[in-house]
N, C-alpha and C positions, 0 to 999 in steps of 0.2 A: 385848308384855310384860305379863305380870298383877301385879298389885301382892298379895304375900300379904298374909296378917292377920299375919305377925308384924312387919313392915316396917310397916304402919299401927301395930301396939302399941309399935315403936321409936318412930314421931313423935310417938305420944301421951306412953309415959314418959318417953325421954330427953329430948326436944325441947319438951316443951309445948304442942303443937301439938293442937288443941280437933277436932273430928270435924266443924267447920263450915270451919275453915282446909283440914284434910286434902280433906275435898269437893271445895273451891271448887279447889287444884291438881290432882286429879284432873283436873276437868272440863275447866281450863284445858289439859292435856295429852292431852287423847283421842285426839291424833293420832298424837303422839309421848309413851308412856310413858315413855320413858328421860327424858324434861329434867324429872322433876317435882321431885329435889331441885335443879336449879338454879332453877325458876318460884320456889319459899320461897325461894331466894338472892335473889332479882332484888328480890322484895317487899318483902324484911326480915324475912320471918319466921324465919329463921336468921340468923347472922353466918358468917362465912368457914371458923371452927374447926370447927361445925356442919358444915358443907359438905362438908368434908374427909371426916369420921366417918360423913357420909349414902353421902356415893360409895363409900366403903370397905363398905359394908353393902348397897350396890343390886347390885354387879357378882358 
């Protein structure tokens, strides 16, 4: 699964998410692209509500 650029410009505007966070779950996920909005879950750099509105945008 390739992650688009408009999926990165969601983490950046709605979420807040810095282009040094986004990286750093990329990387963490290179095996498995599908878990990278749950890797921000696991970290904190989302909360749960977050979460919901990421999966809803990934699938």
């Amino acid at each position: 699964m390739v992650v688009s650029q408009n999926f990165i410009q969601l983490l950046k505007k709605e979420f807040s998410l810095s282009a040094e966070q986004i990286a750093w779950g990329l990387k963490q996920t290179e095996a498995m692209p599908s878990y990278l909005p749950v890797i921000f879950w696991q970290y904190g750099l989302i909360n749960t509500s977050q979460l919901d509105l990421l999966l809803d945008h990934w699938g």
